[in-house]
N, C-alpha and C positions, 0 to 999 in steps of 0.2 A: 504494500500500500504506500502509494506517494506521502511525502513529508513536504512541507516550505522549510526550506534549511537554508541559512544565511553561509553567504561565501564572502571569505574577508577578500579584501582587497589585495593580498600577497597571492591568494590561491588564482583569481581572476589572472591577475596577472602571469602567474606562471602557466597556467592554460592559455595566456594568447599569446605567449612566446613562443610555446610549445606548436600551438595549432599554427601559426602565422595571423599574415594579417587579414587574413578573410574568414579566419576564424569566428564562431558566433562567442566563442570569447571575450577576441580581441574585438566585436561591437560591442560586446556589452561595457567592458572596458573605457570602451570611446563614449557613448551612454553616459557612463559615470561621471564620465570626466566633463562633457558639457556640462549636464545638472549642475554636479558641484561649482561650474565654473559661473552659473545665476545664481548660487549660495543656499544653493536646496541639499536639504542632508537625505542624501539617497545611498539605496545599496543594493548589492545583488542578492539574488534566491535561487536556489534551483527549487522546483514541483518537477516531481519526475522526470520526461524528458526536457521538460522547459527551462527557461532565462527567465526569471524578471525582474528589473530595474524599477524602485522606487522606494519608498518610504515604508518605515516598519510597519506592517498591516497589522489593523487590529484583531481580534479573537472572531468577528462575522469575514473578513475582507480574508483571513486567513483559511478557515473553513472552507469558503465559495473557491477558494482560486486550488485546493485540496479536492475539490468535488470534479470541477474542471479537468484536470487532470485525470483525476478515473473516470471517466465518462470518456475521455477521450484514451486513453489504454480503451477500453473494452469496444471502441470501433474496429 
């Protein structure tokens, strides 16, 4: 069963070094780096096989994006 599990910022980065720069990494990466760059406190996640960039979800926004994910494994 998927988890939202935060990925610091060293682990991001050594996966898009790793993958290159067209890695979904190294966007997320890049992602980051804008945001942070308009002074928004963002981070990354994985949900199973997904990315996502944003702000600590709360206990419903964490749920929904956990449900998302298995719904989409079981296509």
């Amino acid at each position: 069963m998927p988890s939202l599990d935060l990925v610091p910022d060293e682990e991001v980065e050594r996966l898009a070094k790793k993958g290159g720069p067209r890695s979904v990494a190294a966007k997320v990466l890049a992602e980051l780096r804008a945001q942070r760059a308009k002074d928004r406190q963002v981070f990354a996640f994985r949900c199973g096989a997904y990315w996502i960039t944003g702000p600590v979800p709360d206990v419903h926004a964490e749920a929904e994006l956990i449900e998302w994910a298995i719904e989409d494994e079981e296509e």
